[in-house]
C-alpha positions in Angstrom: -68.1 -13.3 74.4 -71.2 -13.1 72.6 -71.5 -12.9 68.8 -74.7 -13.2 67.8 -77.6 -10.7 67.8 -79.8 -13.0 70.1 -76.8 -13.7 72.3 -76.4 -9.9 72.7 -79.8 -9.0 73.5 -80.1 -11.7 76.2 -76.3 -10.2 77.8 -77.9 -6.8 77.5 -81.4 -8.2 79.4 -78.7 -9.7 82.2 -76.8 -6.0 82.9 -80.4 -4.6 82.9 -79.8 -2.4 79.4 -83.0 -1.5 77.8 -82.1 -2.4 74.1 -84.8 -2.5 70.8 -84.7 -5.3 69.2 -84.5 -3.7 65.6 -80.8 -2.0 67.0 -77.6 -3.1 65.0 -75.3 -5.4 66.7 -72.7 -2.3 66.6 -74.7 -0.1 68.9 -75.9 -3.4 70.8 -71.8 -4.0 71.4 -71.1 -0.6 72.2 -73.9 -0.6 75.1 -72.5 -3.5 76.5 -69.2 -2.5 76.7 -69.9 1.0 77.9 -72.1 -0.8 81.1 -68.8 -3.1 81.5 -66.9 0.3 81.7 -69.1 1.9 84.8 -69.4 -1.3 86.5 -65.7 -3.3 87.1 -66.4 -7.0 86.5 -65.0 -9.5 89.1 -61.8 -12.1 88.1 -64.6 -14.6 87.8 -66.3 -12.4 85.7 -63.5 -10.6 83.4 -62.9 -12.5 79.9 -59.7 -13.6 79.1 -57.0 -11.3 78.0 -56.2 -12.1 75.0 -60.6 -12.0 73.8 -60.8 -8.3 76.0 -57.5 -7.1 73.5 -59.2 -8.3 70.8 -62.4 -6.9 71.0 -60.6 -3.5 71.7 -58.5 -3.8 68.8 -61.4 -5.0 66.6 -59.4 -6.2 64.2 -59.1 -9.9 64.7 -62.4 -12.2 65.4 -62.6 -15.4 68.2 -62.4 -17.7 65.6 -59.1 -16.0 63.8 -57.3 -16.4 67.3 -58.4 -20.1 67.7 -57.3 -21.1 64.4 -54.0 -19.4 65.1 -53.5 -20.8 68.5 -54.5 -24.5 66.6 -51.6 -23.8 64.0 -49.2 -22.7 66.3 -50.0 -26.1 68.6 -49.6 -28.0 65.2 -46.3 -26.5 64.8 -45.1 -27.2 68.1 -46.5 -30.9 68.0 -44.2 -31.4 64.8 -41.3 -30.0 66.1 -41.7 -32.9 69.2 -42.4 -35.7 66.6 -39.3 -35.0 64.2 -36.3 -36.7 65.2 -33.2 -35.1 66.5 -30.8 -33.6 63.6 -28.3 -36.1 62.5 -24.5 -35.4 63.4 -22.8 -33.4 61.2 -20.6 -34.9 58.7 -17.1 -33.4 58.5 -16.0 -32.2 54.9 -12.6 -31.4 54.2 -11.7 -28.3 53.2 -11.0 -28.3 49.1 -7.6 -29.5 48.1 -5.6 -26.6 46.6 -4.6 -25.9 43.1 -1.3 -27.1 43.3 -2.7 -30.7 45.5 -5.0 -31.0 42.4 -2.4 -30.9 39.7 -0.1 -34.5 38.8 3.3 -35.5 40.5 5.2 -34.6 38.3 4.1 -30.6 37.8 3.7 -30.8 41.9 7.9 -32.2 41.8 8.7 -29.3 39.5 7.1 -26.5 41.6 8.8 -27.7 44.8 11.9 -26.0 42.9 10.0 -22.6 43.0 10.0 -20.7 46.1 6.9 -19.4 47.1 6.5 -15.8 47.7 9.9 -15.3 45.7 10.7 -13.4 42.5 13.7 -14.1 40.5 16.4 -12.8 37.9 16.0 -13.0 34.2 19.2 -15.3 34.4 17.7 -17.4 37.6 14.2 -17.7 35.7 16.1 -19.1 32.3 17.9 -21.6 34.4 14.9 -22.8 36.5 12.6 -22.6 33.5 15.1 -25.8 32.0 14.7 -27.4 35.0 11.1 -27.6 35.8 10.2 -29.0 32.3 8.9 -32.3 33.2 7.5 -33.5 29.9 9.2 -35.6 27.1 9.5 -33.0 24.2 10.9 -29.9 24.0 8.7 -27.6 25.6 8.3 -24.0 24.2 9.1 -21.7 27.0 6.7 -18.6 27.5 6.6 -15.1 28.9 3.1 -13.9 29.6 3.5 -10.0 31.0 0.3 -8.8 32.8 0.3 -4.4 32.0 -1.4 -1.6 33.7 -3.8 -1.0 30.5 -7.0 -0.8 29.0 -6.9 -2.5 25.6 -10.2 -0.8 24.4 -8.5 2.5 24.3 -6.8 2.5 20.9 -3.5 4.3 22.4 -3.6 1.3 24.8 -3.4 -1.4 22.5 -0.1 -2.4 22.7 1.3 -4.2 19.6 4.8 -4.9 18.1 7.1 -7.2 16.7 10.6 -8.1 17.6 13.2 -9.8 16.2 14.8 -12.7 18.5 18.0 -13.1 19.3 18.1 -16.6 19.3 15.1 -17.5 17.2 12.2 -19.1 18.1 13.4 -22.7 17.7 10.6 -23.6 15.5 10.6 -24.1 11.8 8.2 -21.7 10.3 6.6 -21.7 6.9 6.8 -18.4 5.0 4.4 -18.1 1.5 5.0 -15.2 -0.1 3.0 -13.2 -2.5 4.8 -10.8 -5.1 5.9 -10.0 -8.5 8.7 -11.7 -8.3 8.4 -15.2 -6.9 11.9 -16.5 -8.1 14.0 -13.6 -5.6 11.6 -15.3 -3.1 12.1 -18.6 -3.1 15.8 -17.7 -3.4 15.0 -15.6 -0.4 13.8 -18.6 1.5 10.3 -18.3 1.1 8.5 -22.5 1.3 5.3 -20.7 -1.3 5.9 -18.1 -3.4 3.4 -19.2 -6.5 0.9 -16.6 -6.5 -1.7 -18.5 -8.3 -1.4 -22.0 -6.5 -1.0 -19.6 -3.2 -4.8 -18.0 -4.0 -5.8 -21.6 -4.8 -5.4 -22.9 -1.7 -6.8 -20.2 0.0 -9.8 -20.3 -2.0 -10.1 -23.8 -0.9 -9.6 -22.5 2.7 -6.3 -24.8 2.7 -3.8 -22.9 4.9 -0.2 -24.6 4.6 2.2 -21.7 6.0 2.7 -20.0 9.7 3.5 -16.9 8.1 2.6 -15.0 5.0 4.1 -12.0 3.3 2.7 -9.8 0.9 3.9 -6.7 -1.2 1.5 -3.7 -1.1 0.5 -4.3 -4.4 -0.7 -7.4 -3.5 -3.0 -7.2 -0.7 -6.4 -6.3 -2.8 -5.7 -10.0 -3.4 -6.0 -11.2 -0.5 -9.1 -9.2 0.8 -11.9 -11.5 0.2 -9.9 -14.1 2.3 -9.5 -11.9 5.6 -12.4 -14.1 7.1 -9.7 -17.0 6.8 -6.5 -15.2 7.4 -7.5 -12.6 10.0 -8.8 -15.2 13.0 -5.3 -17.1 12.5 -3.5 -13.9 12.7 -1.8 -14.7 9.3 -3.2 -11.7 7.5 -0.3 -9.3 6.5 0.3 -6.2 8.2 2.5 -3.1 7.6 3.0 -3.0 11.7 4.6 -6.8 11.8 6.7 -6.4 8.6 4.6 -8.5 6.2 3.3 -5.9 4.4 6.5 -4.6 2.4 8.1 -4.1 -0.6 11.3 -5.6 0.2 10.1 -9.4 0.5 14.2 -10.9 0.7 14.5 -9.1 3.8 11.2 -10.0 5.6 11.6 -13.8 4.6 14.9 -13.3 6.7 13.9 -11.5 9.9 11.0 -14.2 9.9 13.8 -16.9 9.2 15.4 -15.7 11.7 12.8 -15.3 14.7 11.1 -12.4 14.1 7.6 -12.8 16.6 4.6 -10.1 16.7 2.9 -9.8 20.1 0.2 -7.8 21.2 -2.1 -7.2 24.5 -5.1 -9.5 24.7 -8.6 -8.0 26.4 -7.5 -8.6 29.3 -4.4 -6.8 29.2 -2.2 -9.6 29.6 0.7 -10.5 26.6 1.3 -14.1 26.0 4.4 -15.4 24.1 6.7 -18.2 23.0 10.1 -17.2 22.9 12.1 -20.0 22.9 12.8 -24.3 23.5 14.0 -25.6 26.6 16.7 -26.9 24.2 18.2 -23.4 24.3 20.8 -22.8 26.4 20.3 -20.0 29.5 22.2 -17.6 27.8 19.7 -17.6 24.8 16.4 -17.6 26.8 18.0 -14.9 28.8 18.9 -12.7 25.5 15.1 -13.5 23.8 13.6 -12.2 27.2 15.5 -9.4 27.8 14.8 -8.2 23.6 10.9 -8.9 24.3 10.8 -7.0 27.9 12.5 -4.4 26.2 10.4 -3.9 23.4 7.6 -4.4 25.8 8.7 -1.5 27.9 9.6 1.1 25.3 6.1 0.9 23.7 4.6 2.1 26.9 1.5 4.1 26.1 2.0 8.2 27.7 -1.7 8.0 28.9 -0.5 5.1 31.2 0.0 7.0 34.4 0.8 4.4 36.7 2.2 0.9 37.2 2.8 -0.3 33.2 4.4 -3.6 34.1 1.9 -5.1 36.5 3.7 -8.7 37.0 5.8 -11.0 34.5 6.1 -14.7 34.2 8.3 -17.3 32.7 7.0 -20.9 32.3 7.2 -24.1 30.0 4.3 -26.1 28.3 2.9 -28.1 31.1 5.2 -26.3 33.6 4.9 -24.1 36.6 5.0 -20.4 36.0 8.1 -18.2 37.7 7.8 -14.8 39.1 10.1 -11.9 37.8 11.3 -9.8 40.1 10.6 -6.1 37.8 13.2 -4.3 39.3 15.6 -6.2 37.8 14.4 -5.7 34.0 16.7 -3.7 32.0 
């Protein structure tokens, strides 16, 4: 098809149009087109299809439609050249969590039934036997609750005294007026000014510390130190009070705080594998028991979500819920 002026005027002489020369290619295209229209060209004669869409549409020129037919013969040539895909490789499917831990944690799972819960008594006795490392592992009891910890109601904090104990020697420094009833108490620190010494060196030498109200101005300017560690004293765990002789012998005796983490799960050691069943099964019954009575009343639905018993380095065993007193 003809694009230039020139070219136009000499198709337009050929169909016998009488054209000016000074006429705008526009009206010279339109004249051409309207003869075309009155007089039906021949097959020889027609244009090709795709040049007769185009110069309906208008939108897209001759050399457009060339340079698109070029690029789409380029692709086409490089899809011939490239060489067939190779084969694919076969990748195993990733081992599982259990394949991926060491022998002996995978020997000490076997012992755990999948898809089974157990007894308080049944966990205590399988919890003993699926400790596979040389010392004597702390056993644990991590309780997963139905709450949200940034409601304040929700926050679920306590203490309880342990049957059995803990099984670990703690270190109680004590701050009061009367350090000799302390250390007769028990207590491993009960000098006041040596105490605030080594804190103000940031020297912490104690697992639990115990402070009469009186006291506790004392200790604010080290709550940076104390509060992270959860060693600051509290009124709700006991070490806040003004009878120190019988806090140095609840914490002698196993008294352990607990409380919800963000993600409402509550992680704690209550016991050695060196106890015997009976023990384990008294420390977790007193812990699920405080666990359950400080249930929140906004908590409409399921409070204890899932509970587990394991050992350091151990595999963790299912509770069956029902079966908590």
């Amino acid at each position: 098809m003809a694009t230039t002026k020139a070219e136009l005027l000499k198709e337009a002489k050929a169909l016998g149009i009488e054209v000016d020369a000074k006429s705008k290619i526009s009206e010279i295209r339109a004249l051409i087109e309207a003869k075309n229209t009155d007089e039906p060209q021949t097959d020889e004669q027609a244009p090709p299809e795709t040049e007769k869409a185009t110069a309906k549409a208008g939108k897209r020129s001759t050399k457009a439609l060339a340079e698109a037919a070029e690029k789409q013969a380029k692709e086409e040539r490089k899809s011939e050249e490239q060489p067939e895909g190779k084969p694919k490789v076969h990748v195993p499917p990733a081992r599982s969590r259990l394949e991926r831990r060491g022998k002996h944690f995978r020997k000490s799972a076997e012992q755990i039934e999948a898809g089974k819960t157990y007894t308080l008594e049944q966990a205590a006795a399988l919890a003993k036997k699926t400790s596979h490392v040389k010392f004597d592992a702390t056993v644990e009891l991590h309780v997963n609750l139905g709450v949200d910890p940034k409601h304040a109601d929700q926050n679920i904090r306590d203490n309880v005294a342990l049957p059995a104990g803990t099984g670990k020697k703690v270190r109680i420094a004590v701050l009061s007026d009367d350090p000799a009833a302390a250390k007769a108490a028990g207590a491993d620190l009960c000098d006041n000014d040596a105490l605030l010494a080594a804190l103000e060196k940031g020297s912490i030498g104690f697992d639990i510390l115990i402070s009469t109200p009186a006291h506790m101005s004392k200790l604010g300017k080290y709550a940076r130190i104390l509060g992270p560690r959860g060693l600051m004293p509290n009124p709700k765990s006991g070490t806040v009070t003004s009878d120190i002789t019988k806090a140095i012998k609840e914490a002698k005796a196993g008294r352990v705080e607990y409380r919800v983490d963000s993600t409402g799960i509550v992680h704690l050691g209550l016991g050695k594998v060196s106890f015997t069943e009976a023990q384990l099964t008294e420390n977790l019954q007193a812990v699920l028991s405080s666990i359950k009575a400080n249930k929140p009343q906004s908590v409409k639905g399921n409070y204890l979500n899932a509970v587990y018993v394991s050992t350091s380095m151990g595999p963790s065993i299912p509770i069956d819920i029902s079966t908590i007193g």
